[in-house]
Biopython code that builds the backbone (N, CA, C, O; Angstrom):
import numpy as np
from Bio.PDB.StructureBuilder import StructureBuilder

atoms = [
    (1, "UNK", "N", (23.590, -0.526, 61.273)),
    (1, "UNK", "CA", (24.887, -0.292, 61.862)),
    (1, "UNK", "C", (25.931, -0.020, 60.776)),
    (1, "UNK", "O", (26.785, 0.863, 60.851)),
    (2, "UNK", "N", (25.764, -0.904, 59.723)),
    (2, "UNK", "CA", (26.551, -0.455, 58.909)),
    (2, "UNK", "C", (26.451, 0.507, 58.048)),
    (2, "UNK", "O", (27.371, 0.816, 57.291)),
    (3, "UNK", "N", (25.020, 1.230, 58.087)),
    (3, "UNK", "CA", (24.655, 2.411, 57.218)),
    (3, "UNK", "C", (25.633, 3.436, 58.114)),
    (3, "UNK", "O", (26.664, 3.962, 57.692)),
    (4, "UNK", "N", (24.962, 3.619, 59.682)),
    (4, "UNK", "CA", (26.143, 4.884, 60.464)),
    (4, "UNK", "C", (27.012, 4.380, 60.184)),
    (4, "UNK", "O", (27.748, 5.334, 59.932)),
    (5, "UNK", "N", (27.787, 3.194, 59.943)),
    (5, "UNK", "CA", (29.479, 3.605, 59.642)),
    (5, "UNK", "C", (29.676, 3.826, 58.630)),
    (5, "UNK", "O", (30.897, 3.824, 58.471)),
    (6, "UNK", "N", (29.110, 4.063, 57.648)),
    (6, "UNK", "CA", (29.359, 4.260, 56.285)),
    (6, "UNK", "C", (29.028, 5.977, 56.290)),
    (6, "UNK", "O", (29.721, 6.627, 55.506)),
    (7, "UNK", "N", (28.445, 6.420, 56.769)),
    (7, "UNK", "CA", (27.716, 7.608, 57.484)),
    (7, "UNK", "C", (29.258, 8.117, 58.016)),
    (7, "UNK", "O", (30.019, 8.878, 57.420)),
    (8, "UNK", "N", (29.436, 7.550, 59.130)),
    (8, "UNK", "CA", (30.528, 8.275, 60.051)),
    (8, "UNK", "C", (31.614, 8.475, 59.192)),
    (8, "UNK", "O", (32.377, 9.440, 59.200)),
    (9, "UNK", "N", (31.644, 7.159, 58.188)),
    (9, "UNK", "CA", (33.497, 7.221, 56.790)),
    (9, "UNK", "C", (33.003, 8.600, 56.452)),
    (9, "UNK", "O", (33.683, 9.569, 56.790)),
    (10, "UNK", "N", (31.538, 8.806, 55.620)),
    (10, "UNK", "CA", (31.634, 9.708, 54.632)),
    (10, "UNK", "C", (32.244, 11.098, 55.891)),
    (10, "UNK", "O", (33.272, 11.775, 55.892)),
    (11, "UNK", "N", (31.298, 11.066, 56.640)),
    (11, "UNK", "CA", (31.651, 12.191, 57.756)),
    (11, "UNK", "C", (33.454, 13.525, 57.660)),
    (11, "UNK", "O", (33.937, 14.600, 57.306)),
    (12, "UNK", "N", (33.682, 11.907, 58.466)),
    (12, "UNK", "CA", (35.134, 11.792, 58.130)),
    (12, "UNK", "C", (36.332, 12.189, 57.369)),
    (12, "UNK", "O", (37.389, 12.764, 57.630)),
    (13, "UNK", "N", (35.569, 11.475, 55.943)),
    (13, "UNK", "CA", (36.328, 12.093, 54.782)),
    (13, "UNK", "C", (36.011, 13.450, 54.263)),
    (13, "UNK", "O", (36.871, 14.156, 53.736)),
    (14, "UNK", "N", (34.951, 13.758, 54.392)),
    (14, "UNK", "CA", (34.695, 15.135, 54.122)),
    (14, "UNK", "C", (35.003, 16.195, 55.171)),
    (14, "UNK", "O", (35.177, 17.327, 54.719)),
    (15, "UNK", "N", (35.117, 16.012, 56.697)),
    (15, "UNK", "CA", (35.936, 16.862, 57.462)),
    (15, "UNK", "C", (37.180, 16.436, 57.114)),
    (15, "UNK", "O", (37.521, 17.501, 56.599)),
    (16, "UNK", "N", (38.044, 15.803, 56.992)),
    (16, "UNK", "CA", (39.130, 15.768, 56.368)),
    (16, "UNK", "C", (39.384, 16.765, 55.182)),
    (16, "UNK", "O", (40.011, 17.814, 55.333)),
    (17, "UNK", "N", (38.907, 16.399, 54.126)),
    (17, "UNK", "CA", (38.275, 17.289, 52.918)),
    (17, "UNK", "C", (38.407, 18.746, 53.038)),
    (17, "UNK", "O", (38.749, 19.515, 52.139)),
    (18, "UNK", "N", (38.030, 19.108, 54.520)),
    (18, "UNK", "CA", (37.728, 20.572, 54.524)),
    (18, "UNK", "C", (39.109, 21.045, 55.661)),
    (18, "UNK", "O", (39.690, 22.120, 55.808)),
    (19, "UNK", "N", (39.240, 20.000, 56.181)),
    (19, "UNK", "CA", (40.778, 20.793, 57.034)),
    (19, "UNK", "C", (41.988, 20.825, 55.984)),
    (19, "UNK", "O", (42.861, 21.683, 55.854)),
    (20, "UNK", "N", (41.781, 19.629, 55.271)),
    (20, "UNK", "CA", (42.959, 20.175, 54.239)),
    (20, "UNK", "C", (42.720, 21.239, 53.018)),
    (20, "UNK", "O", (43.703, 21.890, 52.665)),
    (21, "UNK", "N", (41.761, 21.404, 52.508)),
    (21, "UNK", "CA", (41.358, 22.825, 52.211)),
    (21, "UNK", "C", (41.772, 23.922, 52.570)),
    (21, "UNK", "O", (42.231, 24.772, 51.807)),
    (22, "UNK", "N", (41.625, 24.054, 54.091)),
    (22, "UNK", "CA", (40.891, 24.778, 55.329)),
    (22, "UNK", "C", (43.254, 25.155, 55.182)),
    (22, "UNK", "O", (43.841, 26.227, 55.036)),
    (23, "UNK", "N", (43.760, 23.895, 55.301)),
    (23, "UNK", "CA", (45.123, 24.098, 55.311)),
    (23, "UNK", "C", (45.975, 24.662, 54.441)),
    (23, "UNK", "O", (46.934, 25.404, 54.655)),
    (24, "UNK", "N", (45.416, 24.128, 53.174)),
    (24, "UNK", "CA", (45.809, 24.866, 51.638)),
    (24, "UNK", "C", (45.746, 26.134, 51.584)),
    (24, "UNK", "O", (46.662, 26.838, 51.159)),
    (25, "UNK", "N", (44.432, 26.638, 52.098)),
    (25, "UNK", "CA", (43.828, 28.348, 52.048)),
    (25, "UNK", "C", (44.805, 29.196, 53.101)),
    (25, "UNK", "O", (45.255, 30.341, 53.057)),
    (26, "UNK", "N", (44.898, 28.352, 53.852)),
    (26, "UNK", "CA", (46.076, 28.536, 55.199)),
    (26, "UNK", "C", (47.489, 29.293, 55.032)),
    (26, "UNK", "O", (47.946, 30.344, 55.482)),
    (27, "UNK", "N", (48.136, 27.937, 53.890)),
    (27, "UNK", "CA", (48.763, 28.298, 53.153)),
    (27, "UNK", "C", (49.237, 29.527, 52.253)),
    (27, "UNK", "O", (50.315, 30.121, 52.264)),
    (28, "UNK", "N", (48.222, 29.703, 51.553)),
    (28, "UNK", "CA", (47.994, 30.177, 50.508)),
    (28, "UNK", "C", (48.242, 31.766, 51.114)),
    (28, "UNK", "O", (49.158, 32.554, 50.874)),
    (29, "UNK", "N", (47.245, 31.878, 51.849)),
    (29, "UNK", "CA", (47.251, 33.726, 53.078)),
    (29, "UNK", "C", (48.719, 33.582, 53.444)),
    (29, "UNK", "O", (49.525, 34.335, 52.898)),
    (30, "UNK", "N", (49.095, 32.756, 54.245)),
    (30, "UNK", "CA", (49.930, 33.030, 54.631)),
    (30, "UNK", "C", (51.546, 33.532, 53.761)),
    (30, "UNK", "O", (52.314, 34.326, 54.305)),
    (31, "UNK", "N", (51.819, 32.968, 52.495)),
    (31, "UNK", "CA", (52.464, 33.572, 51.139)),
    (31, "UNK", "C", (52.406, 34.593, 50.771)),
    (31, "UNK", "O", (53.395, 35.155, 50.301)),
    (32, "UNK", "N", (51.000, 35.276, 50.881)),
    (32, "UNK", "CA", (50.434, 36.133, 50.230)),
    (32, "UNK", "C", (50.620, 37.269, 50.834)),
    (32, "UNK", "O", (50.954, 38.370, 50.395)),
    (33, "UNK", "N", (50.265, 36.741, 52.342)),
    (33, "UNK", "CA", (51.221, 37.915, 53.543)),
    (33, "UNK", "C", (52.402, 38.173, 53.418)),
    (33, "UNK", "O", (52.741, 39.356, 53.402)),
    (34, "UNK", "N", (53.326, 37.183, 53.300)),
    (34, "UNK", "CA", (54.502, 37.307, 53.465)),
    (34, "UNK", "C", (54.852, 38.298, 51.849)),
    (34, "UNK", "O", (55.774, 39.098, 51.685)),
    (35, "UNK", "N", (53.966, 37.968, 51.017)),
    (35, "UNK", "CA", (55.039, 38.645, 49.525)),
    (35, "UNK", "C", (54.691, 39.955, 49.810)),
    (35, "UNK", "O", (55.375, 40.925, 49.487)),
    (36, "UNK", "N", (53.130, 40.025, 50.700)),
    (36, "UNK", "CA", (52.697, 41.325, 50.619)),
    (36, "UNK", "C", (53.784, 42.530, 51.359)),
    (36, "UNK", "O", (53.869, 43.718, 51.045)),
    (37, "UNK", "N", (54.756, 41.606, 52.703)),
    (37, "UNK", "CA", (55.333, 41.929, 53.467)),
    (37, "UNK", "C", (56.690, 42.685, 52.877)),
    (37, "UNK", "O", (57.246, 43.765, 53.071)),
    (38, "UNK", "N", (56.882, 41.663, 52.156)),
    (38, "UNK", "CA", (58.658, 41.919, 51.310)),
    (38, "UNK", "C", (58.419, 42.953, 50.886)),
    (38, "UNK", "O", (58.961, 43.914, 51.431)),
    (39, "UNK", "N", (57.378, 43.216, 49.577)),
    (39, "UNK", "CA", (56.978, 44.512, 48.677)),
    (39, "UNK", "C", (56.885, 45.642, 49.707)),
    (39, "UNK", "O", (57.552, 46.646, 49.452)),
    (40, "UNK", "N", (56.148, 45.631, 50.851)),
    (40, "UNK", "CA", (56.142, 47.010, 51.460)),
    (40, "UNK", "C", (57.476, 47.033, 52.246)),
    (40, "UNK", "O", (57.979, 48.133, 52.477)),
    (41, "UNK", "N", (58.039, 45.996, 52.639)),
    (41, "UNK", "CA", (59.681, 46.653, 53.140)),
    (41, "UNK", "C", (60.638, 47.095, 52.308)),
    (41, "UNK", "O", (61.509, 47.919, 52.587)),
    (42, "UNK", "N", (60.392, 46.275, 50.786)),
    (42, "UNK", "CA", (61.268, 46.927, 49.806)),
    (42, "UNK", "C", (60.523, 48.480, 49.051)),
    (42, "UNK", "O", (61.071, 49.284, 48.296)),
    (43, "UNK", "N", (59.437, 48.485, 49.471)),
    (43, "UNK", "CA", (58.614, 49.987, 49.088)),
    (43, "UNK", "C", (59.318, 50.992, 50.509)),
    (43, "UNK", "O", (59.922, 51.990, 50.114)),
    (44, "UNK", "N", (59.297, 50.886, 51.376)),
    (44, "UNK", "CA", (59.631, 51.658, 52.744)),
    (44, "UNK", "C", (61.501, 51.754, 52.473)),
    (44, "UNK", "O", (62.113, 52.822, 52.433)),
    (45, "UNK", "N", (62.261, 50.117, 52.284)),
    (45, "UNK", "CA", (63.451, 51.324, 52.205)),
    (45, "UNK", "C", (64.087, 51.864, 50.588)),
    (45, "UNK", "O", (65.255, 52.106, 50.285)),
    (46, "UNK", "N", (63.043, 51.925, 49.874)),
    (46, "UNK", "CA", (63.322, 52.643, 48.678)),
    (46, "UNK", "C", (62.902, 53.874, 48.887)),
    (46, "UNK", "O", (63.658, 54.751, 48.472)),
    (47, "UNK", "N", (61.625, 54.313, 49.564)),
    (47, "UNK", "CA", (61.452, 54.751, 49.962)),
    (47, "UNK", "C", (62.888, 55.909, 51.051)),
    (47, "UNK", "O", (63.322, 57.043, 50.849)),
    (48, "UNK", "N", (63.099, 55.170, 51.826)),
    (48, "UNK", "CA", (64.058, 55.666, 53.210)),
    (48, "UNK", "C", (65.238, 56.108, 52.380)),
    (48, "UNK", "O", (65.821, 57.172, 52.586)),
    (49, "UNK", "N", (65.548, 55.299, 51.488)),
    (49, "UNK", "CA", (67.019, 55.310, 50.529)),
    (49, "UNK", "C", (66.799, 56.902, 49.989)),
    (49, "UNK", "O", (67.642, 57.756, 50.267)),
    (50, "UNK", "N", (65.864, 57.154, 49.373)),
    (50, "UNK", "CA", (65.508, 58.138, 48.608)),
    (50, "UNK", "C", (65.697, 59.603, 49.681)),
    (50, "UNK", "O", (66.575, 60.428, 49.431)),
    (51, "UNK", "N", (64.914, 59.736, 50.667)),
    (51, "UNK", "CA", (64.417, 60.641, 51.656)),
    (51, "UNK", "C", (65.857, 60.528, 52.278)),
    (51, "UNK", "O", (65.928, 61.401, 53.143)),
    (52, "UNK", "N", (66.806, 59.961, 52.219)),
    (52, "UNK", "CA", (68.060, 59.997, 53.033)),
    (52, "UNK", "C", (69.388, 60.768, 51.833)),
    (52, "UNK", "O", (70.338, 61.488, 52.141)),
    (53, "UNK", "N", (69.029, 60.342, 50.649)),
    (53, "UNK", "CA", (69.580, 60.991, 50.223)),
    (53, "UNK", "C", (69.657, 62.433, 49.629)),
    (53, "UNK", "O", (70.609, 63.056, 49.159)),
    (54, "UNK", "N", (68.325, 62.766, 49.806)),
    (54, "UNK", "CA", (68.021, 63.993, 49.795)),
    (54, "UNK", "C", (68.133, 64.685, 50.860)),
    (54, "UNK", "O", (68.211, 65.913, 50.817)),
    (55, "UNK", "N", (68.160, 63.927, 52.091)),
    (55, "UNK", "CA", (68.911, 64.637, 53.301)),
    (55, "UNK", "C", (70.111, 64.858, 52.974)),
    (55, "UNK", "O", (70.413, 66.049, 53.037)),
    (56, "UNK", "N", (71.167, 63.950, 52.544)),
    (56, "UNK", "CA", (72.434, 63.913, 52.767)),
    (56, "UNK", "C", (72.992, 64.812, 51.512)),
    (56, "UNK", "O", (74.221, 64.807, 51.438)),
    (57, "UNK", "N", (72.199, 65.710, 50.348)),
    (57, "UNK", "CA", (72.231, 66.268, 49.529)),
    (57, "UNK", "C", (72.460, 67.627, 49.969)),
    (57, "UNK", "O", (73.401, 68.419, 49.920)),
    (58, "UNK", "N", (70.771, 67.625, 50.604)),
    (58, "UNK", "CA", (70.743, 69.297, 51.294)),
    (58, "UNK", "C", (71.613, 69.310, 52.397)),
    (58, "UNK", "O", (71.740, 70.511, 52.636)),
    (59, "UNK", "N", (72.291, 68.681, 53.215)),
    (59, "UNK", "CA", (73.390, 68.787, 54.137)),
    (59, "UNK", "C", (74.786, 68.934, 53.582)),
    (59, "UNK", "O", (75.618, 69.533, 54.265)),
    (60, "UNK", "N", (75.140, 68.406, 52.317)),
    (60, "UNK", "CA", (76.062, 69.065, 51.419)),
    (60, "UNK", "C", (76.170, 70.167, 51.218)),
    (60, "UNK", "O", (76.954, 71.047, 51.573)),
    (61, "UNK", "N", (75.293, 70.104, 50.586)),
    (61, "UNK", "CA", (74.801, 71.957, 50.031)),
    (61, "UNK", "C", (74.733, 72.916, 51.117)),
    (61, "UNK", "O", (75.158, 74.059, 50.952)),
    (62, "UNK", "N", (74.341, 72.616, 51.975)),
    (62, "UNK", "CA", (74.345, 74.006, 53.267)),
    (62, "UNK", "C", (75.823, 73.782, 54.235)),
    (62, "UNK", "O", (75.899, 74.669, 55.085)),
    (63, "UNK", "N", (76.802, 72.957, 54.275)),
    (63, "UNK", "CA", (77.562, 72.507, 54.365)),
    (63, "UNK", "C", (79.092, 73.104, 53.761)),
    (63, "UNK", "O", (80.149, 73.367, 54.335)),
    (64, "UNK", "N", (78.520, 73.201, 51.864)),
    (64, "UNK", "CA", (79.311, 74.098, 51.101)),
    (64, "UNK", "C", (79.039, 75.479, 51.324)),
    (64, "UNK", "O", (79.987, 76.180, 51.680)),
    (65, "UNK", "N", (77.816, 76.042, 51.165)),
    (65, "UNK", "CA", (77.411, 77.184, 51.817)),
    (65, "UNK", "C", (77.488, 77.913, 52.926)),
    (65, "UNK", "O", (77.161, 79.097, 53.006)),
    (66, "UNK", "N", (78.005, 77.098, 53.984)),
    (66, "UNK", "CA", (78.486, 77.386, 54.651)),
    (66, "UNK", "C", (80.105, 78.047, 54.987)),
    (66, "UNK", "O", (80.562, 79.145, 55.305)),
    (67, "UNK", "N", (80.517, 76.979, 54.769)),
    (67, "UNK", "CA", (81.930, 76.857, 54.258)),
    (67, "UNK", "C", (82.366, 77.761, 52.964)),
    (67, "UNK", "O", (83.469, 77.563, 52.455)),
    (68, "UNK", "N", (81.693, 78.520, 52.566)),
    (68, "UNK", "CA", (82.233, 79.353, 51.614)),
    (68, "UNK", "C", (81.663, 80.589, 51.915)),
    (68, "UNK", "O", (81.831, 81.479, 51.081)),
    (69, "UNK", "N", (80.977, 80.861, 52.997)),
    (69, "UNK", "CA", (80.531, 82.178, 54.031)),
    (69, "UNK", "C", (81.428, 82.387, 55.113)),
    (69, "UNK", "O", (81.545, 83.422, 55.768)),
    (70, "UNK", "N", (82.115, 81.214, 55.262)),
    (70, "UNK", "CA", (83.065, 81.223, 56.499)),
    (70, "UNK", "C", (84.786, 81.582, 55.752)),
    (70, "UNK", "O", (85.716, 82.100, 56.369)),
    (71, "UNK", "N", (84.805, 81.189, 54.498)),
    (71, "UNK", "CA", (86.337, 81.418, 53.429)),
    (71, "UNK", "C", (85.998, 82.869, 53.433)),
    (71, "UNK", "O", (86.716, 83.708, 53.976)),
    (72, "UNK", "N", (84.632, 83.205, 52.674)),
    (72, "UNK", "CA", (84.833, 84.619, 52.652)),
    (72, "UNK", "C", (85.018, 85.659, 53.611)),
    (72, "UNK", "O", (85.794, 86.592, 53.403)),
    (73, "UNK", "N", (84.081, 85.497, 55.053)),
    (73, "UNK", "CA", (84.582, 86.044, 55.690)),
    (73, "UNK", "C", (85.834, 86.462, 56.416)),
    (73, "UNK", "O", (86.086, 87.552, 56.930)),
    (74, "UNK", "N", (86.732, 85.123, 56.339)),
    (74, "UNK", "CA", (88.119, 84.718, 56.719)),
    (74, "UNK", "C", (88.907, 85.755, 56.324)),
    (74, "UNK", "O", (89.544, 86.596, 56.959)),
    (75, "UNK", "N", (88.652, 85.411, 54.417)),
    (75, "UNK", "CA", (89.287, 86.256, 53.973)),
    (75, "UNK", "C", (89.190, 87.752, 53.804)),
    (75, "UNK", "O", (90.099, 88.518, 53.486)),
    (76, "UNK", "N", (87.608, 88.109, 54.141)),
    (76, "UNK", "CA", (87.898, 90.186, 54.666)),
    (76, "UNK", "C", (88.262, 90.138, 55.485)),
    (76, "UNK", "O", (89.154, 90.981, 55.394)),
    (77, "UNK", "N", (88.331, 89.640, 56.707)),
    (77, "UNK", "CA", (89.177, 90.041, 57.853)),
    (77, "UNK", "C", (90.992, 89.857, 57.856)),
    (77, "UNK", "O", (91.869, 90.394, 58.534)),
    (78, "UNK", "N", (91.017, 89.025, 56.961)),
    (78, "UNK", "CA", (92.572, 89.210, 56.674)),
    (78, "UNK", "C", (92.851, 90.321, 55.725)),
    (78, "UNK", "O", (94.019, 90.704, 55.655)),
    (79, "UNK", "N", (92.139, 90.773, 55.139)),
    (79, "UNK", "CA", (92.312, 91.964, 54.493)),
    (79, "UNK", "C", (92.202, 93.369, 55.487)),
    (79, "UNK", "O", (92.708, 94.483, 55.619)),
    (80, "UNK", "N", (91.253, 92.551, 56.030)),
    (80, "UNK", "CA", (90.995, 94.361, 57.003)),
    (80, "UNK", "C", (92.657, 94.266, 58.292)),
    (80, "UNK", "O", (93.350, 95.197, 58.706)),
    (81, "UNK", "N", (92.765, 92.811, 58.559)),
    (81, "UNK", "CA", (93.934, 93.367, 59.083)),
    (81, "UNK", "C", (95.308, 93.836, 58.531)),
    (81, "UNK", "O", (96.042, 94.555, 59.208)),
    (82, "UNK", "N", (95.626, 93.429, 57.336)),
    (82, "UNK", "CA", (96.187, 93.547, 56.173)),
    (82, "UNK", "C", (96.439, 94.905, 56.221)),
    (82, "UNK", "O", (97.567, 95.389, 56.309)),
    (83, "UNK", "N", (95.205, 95.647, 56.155)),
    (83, "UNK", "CA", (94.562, 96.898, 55.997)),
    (83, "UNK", "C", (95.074, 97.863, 57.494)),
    (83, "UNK", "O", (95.421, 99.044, 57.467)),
    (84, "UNK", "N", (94.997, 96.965, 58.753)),
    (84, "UNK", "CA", (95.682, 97.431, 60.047)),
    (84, "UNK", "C", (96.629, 97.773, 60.028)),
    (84, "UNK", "O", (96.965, 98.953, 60.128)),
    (85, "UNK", "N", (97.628, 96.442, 59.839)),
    (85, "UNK", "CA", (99.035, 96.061, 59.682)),
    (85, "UNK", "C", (99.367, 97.649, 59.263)),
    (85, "UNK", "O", (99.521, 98.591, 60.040)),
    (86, "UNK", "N", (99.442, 97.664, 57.546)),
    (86, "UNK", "CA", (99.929, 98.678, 57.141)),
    (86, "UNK", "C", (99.372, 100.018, 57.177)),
    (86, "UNK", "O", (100.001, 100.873, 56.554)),
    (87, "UNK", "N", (98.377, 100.347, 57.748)),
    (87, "UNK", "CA", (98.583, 101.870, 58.935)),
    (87, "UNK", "C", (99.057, 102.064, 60.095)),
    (87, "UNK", "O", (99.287, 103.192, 60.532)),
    (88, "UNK", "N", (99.333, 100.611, 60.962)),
    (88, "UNK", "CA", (100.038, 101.268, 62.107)),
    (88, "UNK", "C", (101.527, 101.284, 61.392)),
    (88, "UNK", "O", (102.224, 102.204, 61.822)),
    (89, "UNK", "N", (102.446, 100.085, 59.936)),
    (89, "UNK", "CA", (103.237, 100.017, 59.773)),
    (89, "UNK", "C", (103.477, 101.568, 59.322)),
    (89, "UNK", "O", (104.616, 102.020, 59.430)),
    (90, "UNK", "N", (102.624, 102.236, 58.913)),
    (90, "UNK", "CA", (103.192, 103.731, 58.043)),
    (90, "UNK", "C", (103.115, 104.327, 59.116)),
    (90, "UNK", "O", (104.241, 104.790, 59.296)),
    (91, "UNK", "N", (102.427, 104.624, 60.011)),
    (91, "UNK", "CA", (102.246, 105.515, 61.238)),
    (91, "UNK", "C", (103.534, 105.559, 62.257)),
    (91, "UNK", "O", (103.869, 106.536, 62.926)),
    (92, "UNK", "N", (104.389, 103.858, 62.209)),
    (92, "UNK", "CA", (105.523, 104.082, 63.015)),
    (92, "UNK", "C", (106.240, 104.073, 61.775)),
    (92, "UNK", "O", (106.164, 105.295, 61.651)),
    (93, "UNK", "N", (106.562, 103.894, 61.256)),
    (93, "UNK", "CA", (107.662, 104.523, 60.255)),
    (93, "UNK", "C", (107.676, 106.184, 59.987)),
    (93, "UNK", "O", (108.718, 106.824, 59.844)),
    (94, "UNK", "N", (106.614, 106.640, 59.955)),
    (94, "UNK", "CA", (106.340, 108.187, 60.260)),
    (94, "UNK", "C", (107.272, 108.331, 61.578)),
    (94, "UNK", "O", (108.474, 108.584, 61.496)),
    (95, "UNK", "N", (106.627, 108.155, 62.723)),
    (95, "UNK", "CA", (106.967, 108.467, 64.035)),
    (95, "UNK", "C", (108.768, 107.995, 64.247)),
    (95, "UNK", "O", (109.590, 108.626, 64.912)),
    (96, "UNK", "N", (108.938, 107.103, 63.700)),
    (96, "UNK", "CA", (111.019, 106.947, 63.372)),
    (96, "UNK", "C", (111.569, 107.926, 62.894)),
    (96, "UNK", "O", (112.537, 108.562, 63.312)),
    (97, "UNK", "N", (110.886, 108.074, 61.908)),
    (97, "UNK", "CA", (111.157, 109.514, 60.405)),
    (97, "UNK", "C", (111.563, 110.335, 61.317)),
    (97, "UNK", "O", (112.678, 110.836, 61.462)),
    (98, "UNK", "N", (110.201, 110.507, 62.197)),
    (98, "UNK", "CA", (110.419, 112.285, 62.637)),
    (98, "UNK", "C", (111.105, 111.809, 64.079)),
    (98, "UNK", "O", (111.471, 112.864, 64.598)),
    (99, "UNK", "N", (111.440, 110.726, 64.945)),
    (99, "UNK", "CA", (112.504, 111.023, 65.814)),
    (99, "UNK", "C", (113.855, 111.204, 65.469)),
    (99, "UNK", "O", (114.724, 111.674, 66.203)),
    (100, "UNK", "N", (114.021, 110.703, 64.016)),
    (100, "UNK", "CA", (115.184, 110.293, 63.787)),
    (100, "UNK", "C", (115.655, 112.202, 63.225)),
    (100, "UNK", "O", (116.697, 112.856, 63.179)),
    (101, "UNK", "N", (114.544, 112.393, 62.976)),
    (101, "UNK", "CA", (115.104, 113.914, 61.662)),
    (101, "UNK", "C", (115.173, 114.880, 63.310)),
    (101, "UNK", "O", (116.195, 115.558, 63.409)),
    (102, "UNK", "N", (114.378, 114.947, 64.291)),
    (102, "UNK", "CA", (114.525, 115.291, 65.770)),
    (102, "UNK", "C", (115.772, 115.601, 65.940)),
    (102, "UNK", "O", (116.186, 116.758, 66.021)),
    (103, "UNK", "N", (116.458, 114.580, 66.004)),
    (103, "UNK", "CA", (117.604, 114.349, 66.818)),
    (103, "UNK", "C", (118.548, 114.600, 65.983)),
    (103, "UNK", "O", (119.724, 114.505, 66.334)),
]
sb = StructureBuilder()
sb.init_structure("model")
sb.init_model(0)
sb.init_chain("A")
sb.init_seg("    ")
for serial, (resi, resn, name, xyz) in enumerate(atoms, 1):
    if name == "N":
        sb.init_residue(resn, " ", resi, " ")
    sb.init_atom(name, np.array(xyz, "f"), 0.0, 1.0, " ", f" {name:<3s}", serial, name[0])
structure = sb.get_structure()
């Protein structure tokens, strides 16, 4: 009787033995997950940081490009009316000329 209880202690202590092991290793994954976790969220938004600013680069740039297709055009058409202006302005100053020399 007292051999099985000496039997059942050792038992005992050695499943003990192995759940706290069993808990340590537990542990241990579970850290290991988590650092593994941090590194790929700080890999993803270095990542995102990067790929966003190269969005927000080329949206500059086509942005300025834009905007300086839209100045230039602005500005031939103020020339071409520019260019209006003063042929209808000579055309009625003609047409005064000659009512005025008319009469």
């Amino acid at each position: 009787m007292e051999q099985t209880i000496s039997q059942l202690f050792e038992i005992e202590k050695k499943a003990n033995q192995i759940i706290d092991r069993a808990s340590d290793e537990k542990t241990r994954l579970h850290d290991e997950r988590e650092k593994d976790i941090k590194q790929m969220e700080e890999s993803i938004n270095i990542s995102t940081s990067k790929k966003l600013k190269a969005l927000q680069e080329k949206a500059d740039a086509d942005l300025a490009n834009e905007t300086k297709t839209i100045i230039q055009n602005c500005e031939k058409h103020l020339l071409d009316l520019e260019e209006i202006n003063q042929k209808k302005y000579n055309l009625l100053v003609n047409q005064i000329f000659e009512h005025i020399t008319r009469t």
